[in-house]
C-alpha positions as CSV (number, residue, x, y, z in Angstrom):
1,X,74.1,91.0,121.9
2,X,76.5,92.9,119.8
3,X,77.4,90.0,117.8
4,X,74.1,88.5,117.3
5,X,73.0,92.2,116.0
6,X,76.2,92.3,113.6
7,X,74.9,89.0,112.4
8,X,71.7,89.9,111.8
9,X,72.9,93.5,110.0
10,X,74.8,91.6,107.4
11,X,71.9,88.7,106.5
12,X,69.7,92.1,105.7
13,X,72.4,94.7,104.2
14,X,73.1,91.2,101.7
15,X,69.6,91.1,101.0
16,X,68.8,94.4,101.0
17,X,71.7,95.1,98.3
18,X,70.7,92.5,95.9
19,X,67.2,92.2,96.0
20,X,66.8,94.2,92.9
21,X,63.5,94.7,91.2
22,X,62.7,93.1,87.7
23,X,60.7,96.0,86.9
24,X,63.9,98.4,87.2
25,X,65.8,96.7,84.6
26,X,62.8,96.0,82.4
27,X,62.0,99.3,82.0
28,X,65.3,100.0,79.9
29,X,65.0,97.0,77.2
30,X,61.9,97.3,74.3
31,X,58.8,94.7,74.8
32,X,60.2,92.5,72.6
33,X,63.5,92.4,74.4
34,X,61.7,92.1,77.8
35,X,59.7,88.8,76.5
36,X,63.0,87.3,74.9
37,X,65.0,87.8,78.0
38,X,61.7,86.5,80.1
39,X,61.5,83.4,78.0
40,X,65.5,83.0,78.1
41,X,64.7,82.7,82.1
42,X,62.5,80.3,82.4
43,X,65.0,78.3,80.2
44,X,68.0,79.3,82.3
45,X,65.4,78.2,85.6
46,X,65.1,74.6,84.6
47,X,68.8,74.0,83.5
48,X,70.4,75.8,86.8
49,X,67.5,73.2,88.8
50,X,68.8,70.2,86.5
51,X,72.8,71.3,86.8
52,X,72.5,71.6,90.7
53,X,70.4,69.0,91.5
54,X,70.2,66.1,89.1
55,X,70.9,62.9,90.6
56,X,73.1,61.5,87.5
57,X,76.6,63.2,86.7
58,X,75.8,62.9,83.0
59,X,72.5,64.8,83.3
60,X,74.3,67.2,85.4
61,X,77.7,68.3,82.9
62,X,74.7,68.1,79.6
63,X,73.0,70.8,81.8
64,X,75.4,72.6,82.3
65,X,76.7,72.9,78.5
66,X,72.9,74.1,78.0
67,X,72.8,76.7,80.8
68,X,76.2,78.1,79.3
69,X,74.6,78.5,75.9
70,X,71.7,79.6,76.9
71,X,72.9,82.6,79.2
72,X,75.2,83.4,76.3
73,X,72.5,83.7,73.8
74,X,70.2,85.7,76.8
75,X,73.2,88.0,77.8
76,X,73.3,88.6,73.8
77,X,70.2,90.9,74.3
78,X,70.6,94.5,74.0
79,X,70.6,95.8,77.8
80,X,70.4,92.3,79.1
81,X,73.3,93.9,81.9
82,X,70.0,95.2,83.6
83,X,68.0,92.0,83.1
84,X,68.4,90.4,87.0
85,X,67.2,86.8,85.9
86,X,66.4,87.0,89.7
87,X,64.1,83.3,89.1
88,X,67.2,81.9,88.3
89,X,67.9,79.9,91.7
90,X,71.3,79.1,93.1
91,X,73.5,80.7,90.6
92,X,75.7,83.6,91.9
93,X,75.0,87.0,90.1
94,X,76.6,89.7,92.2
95,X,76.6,93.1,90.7
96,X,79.3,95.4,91.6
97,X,78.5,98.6,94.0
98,X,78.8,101.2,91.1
99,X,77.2,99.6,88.6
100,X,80.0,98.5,86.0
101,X,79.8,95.0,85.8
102,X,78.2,92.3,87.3
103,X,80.0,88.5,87.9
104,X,77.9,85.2,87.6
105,X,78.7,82.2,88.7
106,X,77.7,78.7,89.7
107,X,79.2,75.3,90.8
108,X,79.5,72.3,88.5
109,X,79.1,69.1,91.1
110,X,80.9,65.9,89.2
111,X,80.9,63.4,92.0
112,X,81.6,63.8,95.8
113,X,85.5,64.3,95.0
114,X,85.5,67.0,92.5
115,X,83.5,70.0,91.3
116,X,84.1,72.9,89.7
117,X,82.7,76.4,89.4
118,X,82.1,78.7,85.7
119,X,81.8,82.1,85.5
120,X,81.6,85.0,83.5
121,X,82.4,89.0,83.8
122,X,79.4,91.1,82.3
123,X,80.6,94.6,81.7
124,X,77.5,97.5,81.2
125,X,78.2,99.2,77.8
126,X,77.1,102.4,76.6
127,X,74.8,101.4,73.7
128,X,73.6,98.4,75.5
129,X,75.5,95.5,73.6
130,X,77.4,92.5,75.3
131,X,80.9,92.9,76.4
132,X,81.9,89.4,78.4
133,X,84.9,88.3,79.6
134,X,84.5,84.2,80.9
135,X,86.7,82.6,83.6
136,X,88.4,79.3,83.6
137,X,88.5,77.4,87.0
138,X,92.6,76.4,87.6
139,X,91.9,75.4,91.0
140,X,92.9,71.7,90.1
141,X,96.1,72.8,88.8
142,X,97.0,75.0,91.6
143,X,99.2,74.0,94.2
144,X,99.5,77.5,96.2
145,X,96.6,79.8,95.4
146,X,97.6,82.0,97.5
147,X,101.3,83.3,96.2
148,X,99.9,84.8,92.7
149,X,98.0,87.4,90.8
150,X,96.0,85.3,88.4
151,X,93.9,86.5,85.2
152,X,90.4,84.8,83.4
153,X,92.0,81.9,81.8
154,X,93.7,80.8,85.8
155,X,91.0,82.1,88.1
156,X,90.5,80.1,91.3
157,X,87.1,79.6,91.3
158,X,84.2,80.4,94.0
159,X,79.9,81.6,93.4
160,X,80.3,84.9,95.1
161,X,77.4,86.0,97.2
162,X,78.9,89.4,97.9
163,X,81.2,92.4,96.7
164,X,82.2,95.5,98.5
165,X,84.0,97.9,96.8
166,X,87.3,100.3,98.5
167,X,89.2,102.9,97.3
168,X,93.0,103.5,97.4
169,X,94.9,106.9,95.6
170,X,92.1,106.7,93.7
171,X,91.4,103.4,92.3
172,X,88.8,100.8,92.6
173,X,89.1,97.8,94.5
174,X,86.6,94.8,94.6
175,X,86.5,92.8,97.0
176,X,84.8,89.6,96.5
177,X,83.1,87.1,98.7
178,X,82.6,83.1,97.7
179,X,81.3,80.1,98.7
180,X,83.8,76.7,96.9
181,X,82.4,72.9,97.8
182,X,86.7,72.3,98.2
183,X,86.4,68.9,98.6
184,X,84.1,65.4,100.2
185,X,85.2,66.2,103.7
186,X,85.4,70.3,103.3
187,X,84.8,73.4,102.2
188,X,85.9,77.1,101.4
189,X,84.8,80.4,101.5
190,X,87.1,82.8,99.7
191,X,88.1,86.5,100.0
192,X,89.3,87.7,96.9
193,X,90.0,91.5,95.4
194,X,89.5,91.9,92.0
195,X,91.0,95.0,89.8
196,X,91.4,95.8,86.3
197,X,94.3,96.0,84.2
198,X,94.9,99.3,81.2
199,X,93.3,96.6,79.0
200,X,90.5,96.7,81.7
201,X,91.4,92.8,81.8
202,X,90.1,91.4,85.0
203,X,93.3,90.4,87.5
204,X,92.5,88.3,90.8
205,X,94.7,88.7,93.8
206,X,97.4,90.7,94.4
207,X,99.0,91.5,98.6
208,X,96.2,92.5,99.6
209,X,95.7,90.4,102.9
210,X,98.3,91.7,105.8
211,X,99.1,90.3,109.3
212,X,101.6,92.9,110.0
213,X,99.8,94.4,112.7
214,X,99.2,90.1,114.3
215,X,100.5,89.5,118.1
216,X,103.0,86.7,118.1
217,X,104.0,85.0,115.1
218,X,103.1,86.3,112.1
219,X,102.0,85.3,108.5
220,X,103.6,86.2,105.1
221,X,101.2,88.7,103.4
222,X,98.8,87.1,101.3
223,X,97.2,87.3,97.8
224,X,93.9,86.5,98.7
225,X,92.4,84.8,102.1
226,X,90.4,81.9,102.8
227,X,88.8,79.3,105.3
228,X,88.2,76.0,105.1
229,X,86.2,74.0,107.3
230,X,84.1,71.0,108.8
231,X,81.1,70.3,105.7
232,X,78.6,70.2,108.2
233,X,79.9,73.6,109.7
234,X,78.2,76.6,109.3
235,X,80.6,79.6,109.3
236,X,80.5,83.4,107.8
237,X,82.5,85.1,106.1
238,X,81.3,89.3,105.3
239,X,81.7,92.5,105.1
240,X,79.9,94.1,108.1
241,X,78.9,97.4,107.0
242,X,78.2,99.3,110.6
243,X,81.8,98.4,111.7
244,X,83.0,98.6,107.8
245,X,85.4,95.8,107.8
246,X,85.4,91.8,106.9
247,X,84.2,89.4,109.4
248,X,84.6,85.7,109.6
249,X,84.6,82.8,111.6
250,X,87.7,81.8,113.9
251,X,88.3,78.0,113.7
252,X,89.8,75.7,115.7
253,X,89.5,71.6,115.1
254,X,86.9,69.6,117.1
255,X,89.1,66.8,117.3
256,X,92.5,68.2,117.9
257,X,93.9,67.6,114.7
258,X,94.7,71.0,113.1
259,X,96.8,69.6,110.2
260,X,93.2,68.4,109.0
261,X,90.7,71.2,107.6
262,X,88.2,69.4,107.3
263,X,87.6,68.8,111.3
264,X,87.6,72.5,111.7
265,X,84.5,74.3,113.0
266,X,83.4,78.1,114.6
267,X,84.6,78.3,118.4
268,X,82.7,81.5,118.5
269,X,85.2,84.1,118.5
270,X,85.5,86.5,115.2
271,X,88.6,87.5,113.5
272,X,88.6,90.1,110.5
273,X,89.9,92.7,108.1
274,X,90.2,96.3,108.0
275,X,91.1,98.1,104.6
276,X,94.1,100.4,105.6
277,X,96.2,101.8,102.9
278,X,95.2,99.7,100.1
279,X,95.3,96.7,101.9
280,X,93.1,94.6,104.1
281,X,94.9,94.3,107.6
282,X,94.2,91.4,109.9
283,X,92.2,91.8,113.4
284,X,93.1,88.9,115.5
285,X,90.3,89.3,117.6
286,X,87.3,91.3,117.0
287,X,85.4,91.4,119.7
288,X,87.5,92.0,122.0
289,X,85.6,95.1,124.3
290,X,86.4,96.4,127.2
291,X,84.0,98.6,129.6
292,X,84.9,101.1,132.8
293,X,83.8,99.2,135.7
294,X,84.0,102.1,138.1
295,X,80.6,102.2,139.9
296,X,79.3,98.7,138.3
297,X,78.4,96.2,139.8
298,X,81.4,93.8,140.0
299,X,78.6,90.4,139.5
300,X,78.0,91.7,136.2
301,X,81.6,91.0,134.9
302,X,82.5,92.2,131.4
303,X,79.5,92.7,128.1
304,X,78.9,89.2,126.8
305,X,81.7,88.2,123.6
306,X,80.2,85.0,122.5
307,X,81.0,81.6,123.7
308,X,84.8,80.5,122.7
309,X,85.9,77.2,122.9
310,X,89.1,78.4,123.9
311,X,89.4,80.3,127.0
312,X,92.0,83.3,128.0
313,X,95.0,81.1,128.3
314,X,94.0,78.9,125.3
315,X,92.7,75.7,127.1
316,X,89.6,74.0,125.3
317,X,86.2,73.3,126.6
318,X,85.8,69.8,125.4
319,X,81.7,69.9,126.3
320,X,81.5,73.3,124.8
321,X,83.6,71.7,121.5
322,X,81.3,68.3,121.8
323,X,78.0,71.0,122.1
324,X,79.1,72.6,119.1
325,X,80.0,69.7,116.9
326,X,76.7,68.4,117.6
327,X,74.6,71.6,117.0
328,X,76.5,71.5,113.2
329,X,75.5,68.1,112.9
330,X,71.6,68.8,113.7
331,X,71.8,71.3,111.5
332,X,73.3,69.6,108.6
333,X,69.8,66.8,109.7
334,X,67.4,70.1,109.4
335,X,68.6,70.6,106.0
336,X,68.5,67.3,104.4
337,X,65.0,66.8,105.9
């Protein structure tokens, strides 16, 4: 019950956070800005429909050389920081918690073996004028993305659909949530902090991500964290904010073969990360509880954790594993129909 509540908190606080009225940012821009920036939308609507969806690859990459002129010209708008361009559909625009910048990005599908994602930093100015900062996708030429602190012109891309911000000695951290389509078999969801340099130059990564407080054998600190898994999977990655730390899917492969991503799916456990120190610090195990079971009934056992593939001693249920591979597969029916 937990869980499914914790689930439920972070759909809402997600919507909740970035549902943001139109009418709050129009307010600040003139009529005549309000009508170009409206005008710019419906533009920007039609290209990000055509750039996501279009069935030809060359339709697809022209789109997407119009959307990026286009937003350029629309972000060129005094004020347009407040604009939302909310009928804008799948395109990420994630505004950070206090205000001074927003990121945007989307995903640029060439064929099922390759895509790649565009963004842009927006930064809010004082007299309203544009101040952006674009990133270049180096995930093709990136053979460890994890080992590095990387900068606009070597980001590794993602379309974030979330950012939290922390606080260490002082400074701003943002942490950033994001969704990649990796590869035909797989995909990733990425957990990346973002800071800024004296030059207030945007700098991805850094070791952030520790395991030091892991049972058994444990990994080399991290510049950033993700998970990839099964296409047809559905998995989360979040920040919950009632237990204010990261949550995300524990994986485990359907068919044995953990060398291969892309047969890895949820087994309905939950691992995590709490921000300690300036870092976040790896929970093996969230939910993990423990009750007094003096005067309780001993039939009612111990409050319900999910259903894990894995049990105590780390034996597989193969009809639990074979239930769950088919429930991602009906899913992945449901969303095609």
């Amino acid at each position: 019950m937990k869980k499914t509540f914790l689930l439920l908190a972070v759909l809402l606080w997600t919507i909740c956070a970035f549902a943001q009225t139109p009418a709050a940012y129009i307010q600040r821009n003139t009529p005549t800005e309000v009508r170009v920036l409206k005008a710019k939308e419906d533009s920007l609507k039609t290209l990000a429909k055509s750039l996501l969806s279009d069935t030809l690859t060359a339709k697809r990459m022209r789109a997407d050389s119009l959307f990026i002129r286009t937003l350029v010209r629309a972000l060129q708008v005094k004020n347009s920081f407040y604009y939302p361009f909310s009928k804008v559909q799948g395109i990420g625009k994630v505004y950070a918690p206090d205000s001074t910048f927003r990121i945007i990005t989307w995903n640029l599908y060439i064929n099922d073996y390759y895509s790649r994602q565009r963004g842009a930093i927006q930064f809010k100015t004082a007299d309203g004028s544009l101040k952006l900062v674009p990133l270049r996708d180096f995930s093709e030429f990136s053979e460890n993305p994890l080992d590095s602190v990387r900068g606009k012109d070597n980001w590794i891309g993602a379309v974030y659909y979330n950012m939290v911000k922390t606080e260490y000695k002082g400074k701003p951290y943002y942490t950033l949530f994001g969704f990649d389509e990796h590869s035909v078999r797989s995909n990733r969801k990425w957990i990346e902090v973002l800071t800024f340099n004296e030059r207030n130059q945007p700098q991805f990564g850094g070791p952030f991500f520790s395991f030091e407080q892991d049972t058994g054998k444990r990994r080399p600190t991290q510049f950033r964290y993700y998970i990839e898994y099964k296409k047809e999977a559905s998995t989360i990655v979040n920040f919950v904010p009632d237990e204010n730390m990261i949550l995300f899917d524990h994986l485990i492969s359907e068919t044995d073969e953990p060398d291969n991503p892309y047969t890895y799916i949820p087994d309905g456990d939950y691992e995590g990360f709490k921000w300690q120190d300036g870092k976040w610090v790896h929970v093996d195990k969230v939910f993990n509880f423990k009750i007094d079971m003096k005067n309780v009934d001993p039939y009612l056992g111990n409050p319900p954790v999910g259903d894990p593939i894995l049990d105590k001693e780390g034996n597989r249920d193969e009809k639990k594993l074979m239930e769950k591979s088919d429930k991602n597969k009906g899913k992945k029916k449901e969303d095609e129909e």
